[in-house]
Residue frames as qw, qx, qy, qz and C-alpha x, y, z in Angstrom:
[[0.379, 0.647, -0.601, 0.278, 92.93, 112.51, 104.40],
 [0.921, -0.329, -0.206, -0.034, 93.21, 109.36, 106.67],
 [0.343, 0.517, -0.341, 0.706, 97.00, 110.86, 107.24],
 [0.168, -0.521, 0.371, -0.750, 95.99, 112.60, 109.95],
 [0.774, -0.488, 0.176, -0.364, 94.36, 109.74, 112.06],
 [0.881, 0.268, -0.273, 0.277, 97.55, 107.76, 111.22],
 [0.297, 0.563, -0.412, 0.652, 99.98, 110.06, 112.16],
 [0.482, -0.514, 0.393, -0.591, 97.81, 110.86, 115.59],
 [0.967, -0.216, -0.025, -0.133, 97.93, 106.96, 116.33],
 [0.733, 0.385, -0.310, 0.468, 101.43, 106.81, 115.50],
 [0.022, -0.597, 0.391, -0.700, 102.08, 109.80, 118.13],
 [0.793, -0.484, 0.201, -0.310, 99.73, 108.02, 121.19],
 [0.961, 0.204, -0.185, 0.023, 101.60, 105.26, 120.36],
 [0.589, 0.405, -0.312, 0.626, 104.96, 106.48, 120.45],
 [0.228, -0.607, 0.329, -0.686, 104.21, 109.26, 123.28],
 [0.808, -0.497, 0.114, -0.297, 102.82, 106.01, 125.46],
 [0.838, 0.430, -0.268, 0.203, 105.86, 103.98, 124.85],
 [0.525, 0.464, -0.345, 0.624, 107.96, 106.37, 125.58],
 [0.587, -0.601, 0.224, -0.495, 106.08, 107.37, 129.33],
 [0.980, -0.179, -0.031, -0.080, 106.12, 103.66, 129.82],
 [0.844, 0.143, -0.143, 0.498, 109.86, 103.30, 129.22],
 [0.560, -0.623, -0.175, 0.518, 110.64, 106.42, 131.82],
 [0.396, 0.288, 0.227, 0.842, 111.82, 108.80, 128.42],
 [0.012, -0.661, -0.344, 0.667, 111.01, 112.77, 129.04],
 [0.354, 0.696, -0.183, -0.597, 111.49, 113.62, 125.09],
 [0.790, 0.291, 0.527, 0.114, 110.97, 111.74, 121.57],
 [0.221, -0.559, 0.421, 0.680, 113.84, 112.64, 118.96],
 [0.172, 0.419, -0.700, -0.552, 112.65, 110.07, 116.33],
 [0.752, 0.305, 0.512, -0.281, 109.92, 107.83, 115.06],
 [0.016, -0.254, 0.888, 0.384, 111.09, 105.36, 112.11],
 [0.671, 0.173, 0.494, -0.525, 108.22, 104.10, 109.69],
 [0.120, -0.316, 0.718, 0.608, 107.96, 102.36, 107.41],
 [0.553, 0.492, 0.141, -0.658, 105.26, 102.64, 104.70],
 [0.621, 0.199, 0.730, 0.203, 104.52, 99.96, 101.70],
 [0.017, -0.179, 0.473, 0.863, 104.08, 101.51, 98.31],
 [0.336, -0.174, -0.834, -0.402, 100.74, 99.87, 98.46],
 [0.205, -0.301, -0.691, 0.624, 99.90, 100.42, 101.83],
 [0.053, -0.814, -0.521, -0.251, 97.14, 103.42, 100.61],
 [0.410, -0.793, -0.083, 0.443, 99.56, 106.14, 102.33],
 [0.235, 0.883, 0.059, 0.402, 100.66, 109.20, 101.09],
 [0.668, -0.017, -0.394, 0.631, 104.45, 109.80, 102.88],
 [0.134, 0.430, 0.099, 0.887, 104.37, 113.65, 101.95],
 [0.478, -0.613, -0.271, -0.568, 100.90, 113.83, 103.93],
 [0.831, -0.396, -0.390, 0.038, 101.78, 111.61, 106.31],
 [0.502, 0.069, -0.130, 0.852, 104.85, 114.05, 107.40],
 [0.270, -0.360, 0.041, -0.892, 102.69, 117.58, 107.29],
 [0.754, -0.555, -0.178, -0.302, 99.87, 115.73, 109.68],
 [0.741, -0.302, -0.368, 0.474, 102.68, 114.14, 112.14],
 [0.375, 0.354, 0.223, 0.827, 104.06, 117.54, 111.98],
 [0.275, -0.510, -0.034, -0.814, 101.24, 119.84, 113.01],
 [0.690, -0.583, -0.211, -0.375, 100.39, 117.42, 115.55],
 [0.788, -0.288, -0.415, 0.352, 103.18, 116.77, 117.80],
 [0.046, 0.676, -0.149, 0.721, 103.09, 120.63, 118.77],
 [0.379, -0.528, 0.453, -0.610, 103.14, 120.81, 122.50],
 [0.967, -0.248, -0.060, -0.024, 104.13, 116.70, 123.08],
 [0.735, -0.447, 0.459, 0.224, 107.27, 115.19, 124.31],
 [0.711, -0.089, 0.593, 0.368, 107.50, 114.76, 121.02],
 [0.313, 0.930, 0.078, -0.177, 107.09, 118.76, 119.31],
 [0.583, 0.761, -0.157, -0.240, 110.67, 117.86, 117.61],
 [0.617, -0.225, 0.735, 0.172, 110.83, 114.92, 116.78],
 [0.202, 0.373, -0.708, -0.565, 111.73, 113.82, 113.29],
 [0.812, 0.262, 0.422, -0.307, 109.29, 111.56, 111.63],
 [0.124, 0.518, -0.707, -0.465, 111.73, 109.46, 109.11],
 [0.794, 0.381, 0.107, -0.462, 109.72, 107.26, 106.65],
 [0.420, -0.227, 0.861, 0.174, 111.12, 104.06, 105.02],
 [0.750, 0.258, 0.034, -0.608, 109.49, 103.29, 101.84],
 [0.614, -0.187, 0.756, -0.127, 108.75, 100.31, 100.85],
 [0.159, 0.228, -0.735, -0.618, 109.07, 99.19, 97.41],
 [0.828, 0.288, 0.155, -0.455, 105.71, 96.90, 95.96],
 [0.082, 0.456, -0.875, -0.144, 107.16, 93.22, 95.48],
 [0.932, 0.014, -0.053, -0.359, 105.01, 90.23, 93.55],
 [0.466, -0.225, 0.855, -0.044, 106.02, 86.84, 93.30],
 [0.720, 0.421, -0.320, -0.450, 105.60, 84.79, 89.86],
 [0.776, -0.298, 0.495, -0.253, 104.79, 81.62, 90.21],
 [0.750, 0.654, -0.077, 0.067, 105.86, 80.73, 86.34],
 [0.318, 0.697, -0.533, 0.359, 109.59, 82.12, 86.86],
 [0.739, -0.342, -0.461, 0.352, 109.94, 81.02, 90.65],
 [0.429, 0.296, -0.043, 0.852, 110.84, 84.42, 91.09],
 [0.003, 0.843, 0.354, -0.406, 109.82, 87.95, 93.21],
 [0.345, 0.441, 0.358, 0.747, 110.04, 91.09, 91.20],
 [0.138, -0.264, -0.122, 0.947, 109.71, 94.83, 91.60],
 [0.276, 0.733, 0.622, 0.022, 105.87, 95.99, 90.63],
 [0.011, 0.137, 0.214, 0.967, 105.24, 99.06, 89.11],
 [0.521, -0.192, -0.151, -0.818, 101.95, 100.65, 89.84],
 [0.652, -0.192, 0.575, -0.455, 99.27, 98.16, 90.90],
 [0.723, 0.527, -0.338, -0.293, 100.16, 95.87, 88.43],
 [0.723, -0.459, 0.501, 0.124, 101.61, 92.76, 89.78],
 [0.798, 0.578, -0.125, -0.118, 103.01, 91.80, 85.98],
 [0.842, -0.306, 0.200, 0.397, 105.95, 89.82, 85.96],
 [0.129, 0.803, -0.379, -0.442, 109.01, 91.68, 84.13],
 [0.178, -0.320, 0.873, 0.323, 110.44, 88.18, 82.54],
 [0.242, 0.207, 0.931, 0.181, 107.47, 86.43, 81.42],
 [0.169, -0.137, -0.251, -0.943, 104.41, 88.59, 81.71],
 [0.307, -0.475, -0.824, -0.024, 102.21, 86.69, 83.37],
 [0.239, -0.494, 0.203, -0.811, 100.29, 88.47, 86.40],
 [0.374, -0.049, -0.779, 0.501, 100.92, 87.56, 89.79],
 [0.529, -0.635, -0.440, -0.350, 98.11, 87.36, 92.82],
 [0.738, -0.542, -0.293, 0.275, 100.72, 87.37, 95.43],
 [0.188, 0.916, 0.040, 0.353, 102.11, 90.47, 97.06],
 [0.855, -0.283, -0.360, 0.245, 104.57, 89.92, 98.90],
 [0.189, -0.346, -0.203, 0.896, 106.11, 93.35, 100.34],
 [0.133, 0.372, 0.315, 0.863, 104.30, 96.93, 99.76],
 [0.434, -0.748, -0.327, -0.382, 101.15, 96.87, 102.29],
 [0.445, -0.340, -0.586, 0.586, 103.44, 97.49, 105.61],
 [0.038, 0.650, 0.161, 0.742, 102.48, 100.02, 107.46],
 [0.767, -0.534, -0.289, 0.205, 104.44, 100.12, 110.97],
 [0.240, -0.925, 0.289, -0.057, 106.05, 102.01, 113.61],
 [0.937, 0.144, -0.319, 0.014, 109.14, 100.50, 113.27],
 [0.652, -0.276, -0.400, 0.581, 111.41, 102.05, 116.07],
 [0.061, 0.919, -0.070, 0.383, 112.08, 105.56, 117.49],
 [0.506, 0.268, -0.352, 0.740, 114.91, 107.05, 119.37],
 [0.485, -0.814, -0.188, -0.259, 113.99, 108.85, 123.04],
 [0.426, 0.193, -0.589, 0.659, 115.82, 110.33, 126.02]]
């Protein structure tokens, strides 16, 4: 479960940050996660979770953005909403090589006092 060395990078991260910027307690960490990205949200919650017991940041919310899987079809001129890992256009049918949202996988703000 690669979760858990995610989450614990996500916390150093955030916990140095938030030294660096003079904060004494993390409320919130904002991610956002690609549909493609090889993460598991659900996990990725229960590992942030058990590990930010006794940090700056033992309760803080961990609020997850997902990110939808979006190809590009070079036929239509168009992006489009994938399904699965299928990049298949929805108008023509072709199948697209270019992904163009779904792999993010970034802190993308948090909230501290």
């Amino acid at each position: 479960m690669h979760e858990v060395a995610i989450a614990q990078g996500v916390l150093n991260l955030a916990i140095k940050t938030a030294r660096q910027s003079g904060a004494a307690r993390i409320h919130r960490i904002r991610m956002r996660v690609g549909a493609m990205s090889g993460v598991v949200p659900d996990s990725l919650s229960f590992a942030f979770e058990a590990l930010r017991e006794g940090t700056m940041a033992a309760e803080a919310e961990l609020a997850i953005e997902a990110i939808p899987s979006v190809g590009w079809c070079a036929g239509c001129q168009a992006e489009f909403t994938a399904e699965g890992f299928a990049l298949e256009c929805p108008r023509c049918h072709a199948y697209s090589r270019e992904l163009r949202r779904g792999r993010e996988l970034e802190m993308a703000d948090m909230e501290v006092s």
